[in-house]
N, C-alpha and C positions, 0 to 999 in steps of 0.2 A: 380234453380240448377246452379253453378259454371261453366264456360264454357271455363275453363283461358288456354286450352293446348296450343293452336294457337292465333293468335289476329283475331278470328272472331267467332261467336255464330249463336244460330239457334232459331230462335223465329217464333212459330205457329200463325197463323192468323186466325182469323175465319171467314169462306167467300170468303178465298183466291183461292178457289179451285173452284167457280163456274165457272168461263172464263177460267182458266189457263189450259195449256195443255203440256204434254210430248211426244203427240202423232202426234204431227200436219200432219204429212208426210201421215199417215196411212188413211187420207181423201182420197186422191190420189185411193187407193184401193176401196174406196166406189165407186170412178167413174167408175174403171176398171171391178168393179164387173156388177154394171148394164149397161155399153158397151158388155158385155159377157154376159148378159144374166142372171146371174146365182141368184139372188134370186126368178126371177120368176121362174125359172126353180125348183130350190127348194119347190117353195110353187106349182107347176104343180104335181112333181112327188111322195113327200114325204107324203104329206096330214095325216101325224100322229094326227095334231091338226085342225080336222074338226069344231068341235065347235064355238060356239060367245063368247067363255072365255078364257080370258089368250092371252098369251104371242100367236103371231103365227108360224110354222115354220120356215120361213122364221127370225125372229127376234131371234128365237132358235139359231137356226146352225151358221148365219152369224155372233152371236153373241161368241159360241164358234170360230169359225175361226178366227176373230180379235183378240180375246185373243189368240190363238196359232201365230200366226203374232205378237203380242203386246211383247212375250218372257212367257207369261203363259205356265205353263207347268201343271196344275189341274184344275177343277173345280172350287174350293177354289178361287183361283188367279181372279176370275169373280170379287171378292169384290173389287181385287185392280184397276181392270179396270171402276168401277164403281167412284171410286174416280176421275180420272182423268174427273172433271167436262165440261172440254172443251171438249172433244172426245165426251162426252156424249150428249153436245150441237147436235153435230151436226149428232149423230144418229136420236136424235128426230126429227131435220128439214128433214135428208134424209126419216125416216118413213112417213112424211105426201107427200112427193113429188108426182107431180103428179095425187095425189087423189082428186076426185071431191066431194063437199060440204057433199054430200049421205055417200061416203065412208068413208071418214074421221069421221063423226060422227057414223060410224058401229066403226069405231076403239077405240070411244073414248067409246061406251057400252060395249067392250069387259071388264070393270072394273068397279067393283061395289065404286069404291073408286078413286080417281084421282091417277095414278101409282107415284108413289116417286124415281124410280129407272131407269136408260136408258137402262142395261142391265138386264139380267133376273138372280134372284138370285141363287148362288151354289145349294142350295135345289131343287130351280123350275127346275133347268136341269137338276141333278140327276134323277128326277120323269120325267123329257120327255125321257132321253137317255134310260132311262127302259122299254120305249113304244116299242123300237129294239129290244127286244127279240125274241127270238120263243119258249118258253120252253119247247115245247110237244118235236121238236127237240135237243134240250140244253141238253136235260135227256136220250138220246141216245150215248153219249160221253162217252168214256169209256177208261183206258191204256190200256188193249189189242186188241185193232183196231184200223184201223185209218177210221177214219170218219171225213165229213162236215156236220154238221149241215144245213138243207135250210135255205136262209135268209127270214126274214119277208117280208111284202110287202113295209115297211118303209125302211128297207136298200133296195130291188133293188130301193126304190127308190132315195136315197141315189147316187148309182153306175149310175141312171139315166141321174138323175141331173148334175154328173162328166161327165158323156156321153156328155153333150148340152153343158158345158164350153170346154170341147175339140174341138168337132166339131165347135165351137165360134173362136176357136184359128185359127183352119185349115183354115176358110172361110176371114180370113182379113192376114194369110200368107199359102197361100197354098203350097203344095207339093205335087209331085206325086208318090213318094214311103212312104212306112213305113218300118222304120226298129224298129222290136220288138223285146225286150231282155228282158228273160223270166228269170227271179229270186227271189228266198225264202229267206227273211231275218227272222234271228232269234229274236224275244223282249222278254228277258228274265221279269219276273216278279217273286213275292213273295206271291201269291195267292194261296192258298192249294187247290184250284177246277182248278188249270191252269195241264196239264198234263207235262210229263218229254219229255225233247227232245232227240237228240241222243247225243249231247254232256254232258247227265246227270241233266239237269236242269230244274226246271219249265220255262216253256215258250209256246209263241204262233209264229207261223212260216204263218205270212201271204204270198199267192206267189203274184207275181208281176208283169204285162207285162208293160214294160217301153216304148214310143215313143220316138226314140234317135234322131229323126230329129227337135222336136220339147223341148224337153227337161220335155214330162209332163207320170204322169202315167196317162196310158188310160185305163186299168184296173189291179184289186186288189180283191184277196179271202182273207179273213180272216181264217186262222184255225189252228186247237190246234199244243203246238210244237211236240205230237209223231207222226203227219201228215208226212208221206216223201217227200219231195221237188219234186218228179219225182211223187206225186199221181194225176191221172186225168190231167194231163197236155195237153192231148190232147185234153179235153173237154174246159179246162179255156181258151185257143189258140181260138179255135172255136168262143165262146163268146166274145174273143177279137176282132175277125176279121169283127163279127158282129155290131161292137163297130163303125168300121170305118170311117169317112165319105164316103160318094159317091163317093168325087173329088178325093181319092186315087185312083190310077193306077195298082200299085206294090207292092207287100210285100215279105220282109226279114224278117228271122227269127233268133236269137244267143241265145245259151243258154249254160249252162255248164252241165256238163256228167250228171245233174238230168232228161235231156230233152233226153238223149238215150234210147230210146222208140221206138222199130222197126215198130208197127203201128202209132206212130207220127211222123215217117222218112218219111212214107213210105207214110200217109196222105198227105202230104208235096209234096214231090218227085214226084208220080202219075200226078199231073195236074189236079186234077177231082172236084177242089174247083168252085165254080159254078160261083164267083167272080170274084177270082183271079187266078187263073189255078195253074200253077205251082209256090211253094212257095220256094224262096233259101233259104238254111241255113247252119250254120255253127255249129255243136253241140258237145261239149267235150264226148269222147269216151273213154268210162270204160274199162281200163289197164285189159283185162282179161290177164287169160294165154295163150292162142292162140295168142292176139294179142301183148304179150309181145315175144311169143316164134318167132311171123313173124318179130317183128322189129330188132329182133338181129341177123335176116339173113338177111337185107341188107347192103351190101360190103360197103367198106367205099369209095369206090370211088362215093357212091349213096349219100354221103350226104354232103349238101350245108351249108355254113354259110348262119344261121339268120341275115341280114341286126339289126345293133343297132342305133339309134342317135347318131352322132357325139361325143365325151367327154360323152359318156356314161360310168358309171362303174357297169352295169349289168354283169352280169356271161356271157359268150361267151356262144354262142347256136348254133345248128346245125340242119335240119330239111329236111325230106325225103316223097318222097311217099313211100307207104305202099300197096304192092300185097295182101290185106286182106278181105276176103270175110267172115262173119260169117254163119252159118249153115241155118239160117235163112232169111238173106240178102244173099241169092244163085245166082247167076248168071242165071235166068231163063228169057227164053222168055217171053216179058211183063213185068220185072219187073223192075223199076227204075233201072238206075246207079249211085251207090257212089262213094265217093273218099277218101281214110285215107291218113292223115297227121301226120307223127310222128314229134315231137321235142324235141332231148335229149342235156341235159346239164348237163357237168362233175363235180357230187359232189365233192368237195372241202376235204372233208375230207376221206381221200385213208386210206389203211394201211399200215403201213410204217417197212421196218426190225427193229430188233433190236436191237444196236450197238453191230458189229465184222461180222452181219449174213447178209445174204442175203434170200430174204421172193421169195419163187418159191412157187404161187400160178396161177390156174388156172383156172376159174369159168365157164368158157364157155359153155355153153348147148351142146350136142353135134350138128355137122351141125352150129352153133351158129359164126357171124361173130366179135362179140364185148362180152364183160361182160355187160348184162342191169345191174346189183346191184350197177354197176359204177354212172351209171347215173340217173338222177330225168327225165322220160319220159311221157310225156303228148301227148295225140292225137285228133285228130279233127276228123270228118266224116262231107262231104261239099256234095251239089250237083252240087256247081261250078265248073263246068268240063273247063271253059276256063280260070280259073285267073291262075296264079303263085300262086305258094303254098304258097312263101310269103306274100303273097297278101291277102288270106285267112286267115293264123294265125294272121296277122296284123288285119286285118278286126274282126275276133272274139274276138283280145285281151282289142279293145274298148270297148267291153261291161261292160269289170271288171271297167274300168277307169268312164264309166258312171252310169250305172243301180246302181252299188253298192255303189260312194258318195251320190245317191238318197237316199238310205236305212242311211246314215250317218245322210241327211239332215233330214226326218221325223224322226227318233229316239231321235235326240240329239240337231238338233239346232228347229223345231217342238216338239210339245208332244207327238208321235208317241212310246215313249219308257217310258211313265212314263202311263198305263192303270189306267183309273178310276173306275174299279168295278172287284169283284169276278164274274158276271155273263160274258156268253162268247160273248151274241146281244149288251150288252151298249159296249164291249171294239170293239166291231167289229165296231160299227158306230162312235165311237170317234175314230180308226183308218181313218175308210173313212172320216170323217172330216179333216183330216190332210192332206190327199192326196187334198184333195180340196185347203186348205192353202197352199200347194207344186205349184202345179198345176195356181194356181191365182197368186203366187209369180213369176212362172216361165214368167205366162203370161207379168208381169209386165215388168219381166228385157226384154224380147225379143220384145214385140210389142212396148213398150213405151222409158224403161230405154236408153234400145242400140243404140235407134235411136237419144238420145241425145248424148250418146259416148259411141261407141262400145265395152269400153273395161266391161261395165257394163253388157253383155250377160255372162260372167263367173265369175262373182265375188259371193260371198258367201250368204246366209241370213243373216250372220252377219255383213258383210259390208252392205248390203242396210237397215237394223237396222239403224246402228250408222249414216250413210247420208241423209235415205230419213225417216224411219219411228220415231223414235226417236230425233223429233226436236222439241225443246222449242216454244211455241205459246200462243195466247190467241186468245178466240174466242169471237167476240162481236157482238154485234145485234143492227142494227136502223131504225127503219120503218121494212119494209121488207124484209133488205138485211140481211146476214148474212156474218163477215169478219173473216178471221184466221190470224191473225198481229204474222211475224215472222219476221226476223232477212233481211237488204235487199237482203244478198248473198242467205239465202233460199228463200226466194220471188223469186228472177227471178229463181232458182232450177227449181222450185218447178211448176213454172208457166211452162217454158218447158217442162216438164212430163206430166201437167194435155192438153198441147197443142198438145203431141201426142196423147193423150187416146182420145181429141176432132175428131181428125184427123182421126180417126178409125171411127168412125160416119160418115163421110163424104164420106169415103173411102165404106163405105157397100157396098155389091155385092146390088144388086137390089132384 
């Protein structure tokens, strides 16, 4: 065929693809994964493929996670990573690592036939991801309830698995608080078994506890989208805290108004965590009428400008305490103390007379020190009795800025938002495979990436795509070694990266 647009052509090669690679970078993540731990961990806790046939766990999951790292977004997309001959090189050398003569020849009877394939084909995963189900539960799902399904014993171990790469992360950069921001993202799909959210749409509403010191999710529920963001959130918090390492100290808690939950305030607040005692937090509080009708009787001499960034051109704010007690949150001996935070800010769009007239309107509740209809008002309930109020809305508005580009990152730059099956156990464990892809990416930029230049602890998955994973290579073999020949600027990259992840080895606690 004719190839005359430009002065250059494309001509296939056969054979070209066995050394040749697009992925060279993505090597790097083999190292960081077994510095963390995490395919033994996988094959510890998942144990869906007990047998001496086939593909093993461990070769399953790691092998979806590269393709969600690789820019896959299906199943399907396994074929494409299967071509890139080089990556596959060096799967095969990392599966024999390590094993002694005995083992490696268990692995090579795992196949009645010599395997032809580095990864495990779209079919073979389909029929393991199907292993996650739980259908006795699956068939309790219903749109007039909301209901979780129990997970099988293959996803907790799944959520296991994430358990031992986090506390992997904690133990080579420790910290002694945790701050957890608790949030439901919506993943809309086109599955006639998926249920309607509340924005009207098929969907599934995983919730989310975020670790914002560290940048990874430490735990994730899967469940349908007519599920309410505020269901059980006092039991998933629990499980999270459970989650912890040891070496945490502290925990914080932020959440928006789904987390207004007077027995998860009050959980919280009491002190009676046998861990952690008293848990701070900061949680978006549902604009009743009470508490709409107390913010419009404080005087205006009660309320402060919001502190904005320099050259900001945010709407001006203003923010108050709040004398508000609800019926329930009573003022009673023994019982916690809260603290409401209002923040109102002057809608832009008034009503205005109209030409010759003058508009004498007066909204005021009776008793009422302002018009609330004026303003767009938001409130907090903290049990930080000693910061500045500022201090607090600042403090709670980081969650939106972090927790929720998370839910950006696993939907849209992850597979997180494209589900592979009408069943609700395979989307729920190709979810938790993404979290694990978030979570190992995270790991990269902060233990390894940053430390070669800081400004790599915030930069996107699509910037570490096109720099580290996404680099032209060939992998060659002689005697015993094996070489990945890239570019010399990636070479010394490349080599600094794999020279922190070494570093981390050395650096182990004992």
């Amino acid at each position: 065929m004719a190839q005359e647009l430009l002065p250059f052509k494309y001509l296939g090669v056969e054979g070209f693809g066995d050394g040749q690679t697009a992925l060279a970078g993505l090597g790097t993540y083999l190292d960081l994964a077994q510095v963390l731990g995490l395919p033994a961990a996988i094959e510890r806790h998942v144990k869906l493929r007990e047998g001496t046939q086939g593909y093993t766990d461990r070769q399953m999951v790691m092998a979806l996670l590269f393709l969600q790292l690789a820019s896959g977004d299906c199943v399907d997309d396994l074929d494409r990573l299967e071509q890139d001959g080089g990556f596959g090189r060096l799967l095969r050398r990392v599966d024999q690592q390590g094993l002694s003569r005995p083992e490696r020849r268990a692995m090579e009877r795992r196949w009645r036939k010599e395997p032809t394939r580095s990864v495990p084909s779209p079919s073979a995963c389909r029929r393991y991801l199907d292993g996650f189900r739980n259908p006795e539960e699956e068939a309790r799902r219903s749109h007039g309830s909301a209901f979780i399904p129990l997970p099988s014993d293959s996803l907790r171990g799944l959520r296991l698995a994430n358990q031992d790469m986090v506390a992997a992360v904690q133990a080579h950069k420790p910290v002694d608080t945790a701050t957890l921001d608790i949030d439901a993202t919506l993943v809309a799909v086109e599955k006639r078994e998926a249920l309607f959210c509340y924005e009207g749409y098929r969907a599934f509403q995983p919730l989310n506890v975020y670790w914002a010191e560290h940048g990874v999710m430490l735990h994730t529920e899967f469940r349908d989208g007519n599920v309410p963001a505020g269901f059980e959130n006092r039991r998933v918090l629990e499980e999270a805290l459970d989650m912890l390492p040891d070496s945490v100290q502290q925990v914080c808690v932020r959440t928006d108004t789904a987390g207004y939950d007077y027995d998860l305030l009050r959980r919280m607040a009491e002190g009676k965590h046998p861990r952690f005692g008293v848990i701070h937090f900061a949680v978006g509080a549902d604009m009743t009428p009470d508490l709409r009708a107390e913010i419009s009787r404080i005087p205006a001499s009660e309320w402060k400008p919001y502190p904005q960034p320099e050259g900001s051109r945010a709407p001006k704010q203003e923010w108050a305490e709040v004398p508000f007690v609800t019926n329930r949150i009573a003022h009673k001996k023994g019982n916690p103390e809260y603290r409401y935070l209002a923040v109102r800010e002057l809608l832009r769009n008034q009503p205005q007379p109209e030409t010759g007239e003058q508009l004498h309107l007066d909204l005021k509740a009776p008793g009422a020190e302002f018009d609330t209809s004026a303003y767009k008002l938001r409130a907090i309930v903290t049990n930080l009795l000693d910061w500045d109020g500022d201090r607090v809305i600042r403090w709670h508005r980081e969650r939106c800025g972090r927790s929720e580009q998370v839910h950006d990152v696993l939907k849209n730059e992850l597979a997180g938002g494209t589900m592979p099956s009408k069943h609700f156990g395979v989307n729920a464990a190709w979810w938790l495979i993404t979290v694990l892809a978030h979570n190992l990416n995270q790991a990269m930029k902060m233990l390894a990436l940053a430390k070669v230049d800081r400004s790599w602890a915030e930069r996107r998955l699509k910037a570490v795509r096109f720099h580290l994973i996404h680099l032209p290579g060939r992998v060659t073999q002689h005697a015993r070694e094996m070489v990945v020949r890239v570019s010399t600027a990636a070479a010394r990259f490349l080599a600094q990266v794999r020279g922190q992840i070494l570093g981390l080895i050395r650096a182990a606690p004992a």
